[in-house]
N, C-alpha and C positions, 0 to 999 in steps of 0.2 A: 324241274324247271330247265329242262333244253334250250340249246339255244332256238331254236323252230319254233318254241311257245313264248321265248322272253320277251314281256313289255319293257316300254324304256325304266331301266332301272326302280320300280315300284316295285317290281317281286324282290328284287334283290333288298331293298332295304325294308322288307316288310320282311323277309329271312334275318335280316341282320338284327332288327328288333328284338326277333325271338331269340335270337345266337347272342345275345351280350350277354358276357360275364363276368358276374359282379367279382371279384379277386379280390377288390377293395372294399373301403365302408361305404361306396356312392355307387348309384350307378350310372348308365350314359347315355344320357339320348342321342336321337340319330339329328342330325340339320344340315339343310342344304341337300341339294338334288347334285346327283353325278347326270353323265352323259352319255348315251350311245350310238357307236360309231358303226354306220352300216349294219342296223340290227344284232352289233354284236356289243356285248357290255363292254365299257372301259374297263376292265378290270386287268394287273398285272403289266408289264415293260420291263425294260433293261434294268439290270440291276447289278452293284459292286460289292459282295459282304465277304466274310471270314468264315470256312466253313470248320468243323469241331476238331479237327485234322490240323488246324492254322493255317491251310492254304487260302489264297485268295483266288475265288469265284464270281461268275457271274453267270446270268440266266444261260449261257452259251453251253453252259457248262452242263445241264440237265437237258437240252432238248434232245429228240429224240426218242424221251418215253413221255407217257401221260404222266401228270405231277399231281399228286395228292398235298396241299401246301397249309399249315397251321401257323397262326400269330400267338404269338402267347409269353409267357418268364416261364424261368426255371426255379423260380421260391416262389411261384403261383400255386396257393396250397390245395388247391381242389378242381377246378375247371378246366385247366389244362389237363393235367394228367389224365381226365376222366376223358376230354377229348380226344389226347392223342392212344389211349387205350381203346377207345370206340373205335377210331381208326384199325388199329392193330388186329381187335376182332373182325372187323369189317371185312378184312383182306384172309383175315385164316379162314372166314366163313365162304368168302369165293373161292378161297385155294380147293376148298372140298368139293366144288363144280371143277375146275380147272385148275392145275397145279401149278402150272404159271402164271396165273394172277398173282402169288403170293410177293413176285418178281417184276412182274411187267409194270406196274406204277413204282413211280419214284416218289418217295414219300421226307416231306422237307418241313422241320421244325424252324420258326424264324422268330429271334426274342424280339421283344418289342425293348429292352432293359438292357442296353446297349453299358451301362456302369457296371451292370453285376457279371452282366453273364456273356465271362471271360468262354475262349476256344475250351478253356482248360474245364471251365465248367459245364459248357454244352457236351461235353466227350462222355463228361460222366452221367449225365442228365438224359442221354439220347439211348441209352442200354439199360432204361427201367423196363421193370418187367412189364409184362404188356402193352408194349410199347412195340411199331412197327420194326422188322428185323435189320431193315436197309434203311431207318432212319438218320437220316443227314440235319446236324444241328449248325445254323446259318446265324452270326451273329457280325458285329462290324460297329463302324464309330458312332454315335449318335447322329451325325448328317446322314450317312448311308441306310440307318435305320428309318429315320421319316423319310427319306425316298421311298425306299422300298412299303412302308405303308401307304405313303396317299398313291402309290401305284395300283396298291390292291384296295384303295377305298378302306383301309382298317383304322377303328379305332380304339385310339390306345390311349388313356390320359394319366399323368402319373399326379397321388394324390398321396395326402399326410397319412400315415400311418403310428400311431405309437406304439403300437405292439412290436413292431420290425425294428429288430437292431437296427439299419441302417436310417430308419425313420417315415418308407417310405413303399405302396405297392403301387397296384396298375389296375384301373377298371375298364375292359377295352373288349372288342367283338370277340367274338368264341364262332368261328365259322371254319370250317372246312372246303377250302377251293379245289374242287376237280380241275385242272388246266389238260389242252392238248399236248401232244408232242412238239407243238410251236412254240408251246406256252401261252394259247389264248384261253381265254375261260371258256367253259364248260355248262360247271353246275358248281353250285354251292349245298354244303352240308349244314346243318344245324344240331343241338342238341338232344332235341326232338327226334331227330332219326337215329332209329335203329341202327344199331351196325346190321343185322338182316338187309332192312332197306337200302343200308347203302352198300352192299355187297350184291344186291341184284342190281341195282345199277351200275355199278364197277363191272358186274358181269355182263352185261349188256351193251354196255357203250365200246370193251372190249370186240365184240363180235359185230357191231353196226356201225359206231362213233358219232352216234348219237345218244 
């Protein structure tokens, strides 16, 4: 889904349908229509978080490369991981076309779980194995954190859990944003794809930016 092919926001939340994931005992329907601006999706803006380091970042702060960018928790026991692993292959399977693909996307974990998951805990959560090599874990207050989701159109809803010491998980999109070097959208990933798939697109938008 290029931007040259995108209709107003229909493919994107016909992806997003497919891309939620369930972390919790419910799952999440999609509602209400987004907008787009000059045939390009709303998706993404300025942003204020904490990245796994404790320093404070913003979008200023990644442009320059293409961003590969995930929503997700770090006690999200299956969805996550599996997405930002899909990731991970995705880029070792373009590195084996092109060796600096492995490097040339910046690759950004962003919790939606702004209580749990401290700098201290994204530091350790961002170095799982099969996990992107250059992955950067972005977390911030809970105001910063719903900015930064309804920037990216993500959702994230936090529901009862009794199984969870704390009492509580997150049922929310499972998508994968391609961004520009500006930081506009791209494309979006889903579950559904292959890391294959999305490694010939990494590799191709690399060589055209398209």
């Amino acid at each position: 889904m290029s931007r040259s092919l995108f209709k107003p926001f229909v493919g994107l939340f016909a992806a997003t349908a497919l891309g939620l994931g369930g972390c919790g005992p419910q799952d999440v329907a999609i509602s209400g229509p987004n907008t787009v601006v000059s045939g390009k999706a709303a998706i993404g803006g300025p942003f204020s978080l904490i990245d796994h380091t404790g320093k404070a970042v913003s979008e200023a702060d990644f442009m320059g490369r293409p961003q590969l960018i995930y929503f997700g928790f770090a006690f999200c026991p299956d969805i996550c991981p599996t997405a930002l692993q899909q990731m991970g292959a995705a880029l070792e399977i373009a590195a084996e076309k092109d060796a600096d693909l492995k490097t040339y996307y910046q690759t950004l974990f962003i919790t939606i779980d702004a209580e749990r998951d401290t700098p201290e805990q994204m530091a350790l959560y961002v170095t799982a194995n099969g996990f992107p090599e250059n992955l950067v874990g972005l977390t911030g207050s809970e105001a910063q954190i719903d900015a930064v989701k309804k920037a990216f159109a993500v959702i994230g809803n936090k529901v009862p859990d009794p199984s969870s010491a704390i009492g509580y998980t997150y049922d929310h999109s499972s998508l994968i944003y391609l961004m520009d070097k500006n930081g506009e959208f791209v494309d979006v990933f889903t579950h559904a794809d292959t890391p294959t798939k999305i490694a010939q697109k990494l590799i191709a938008y690399k060589k055209t930016g398209l």
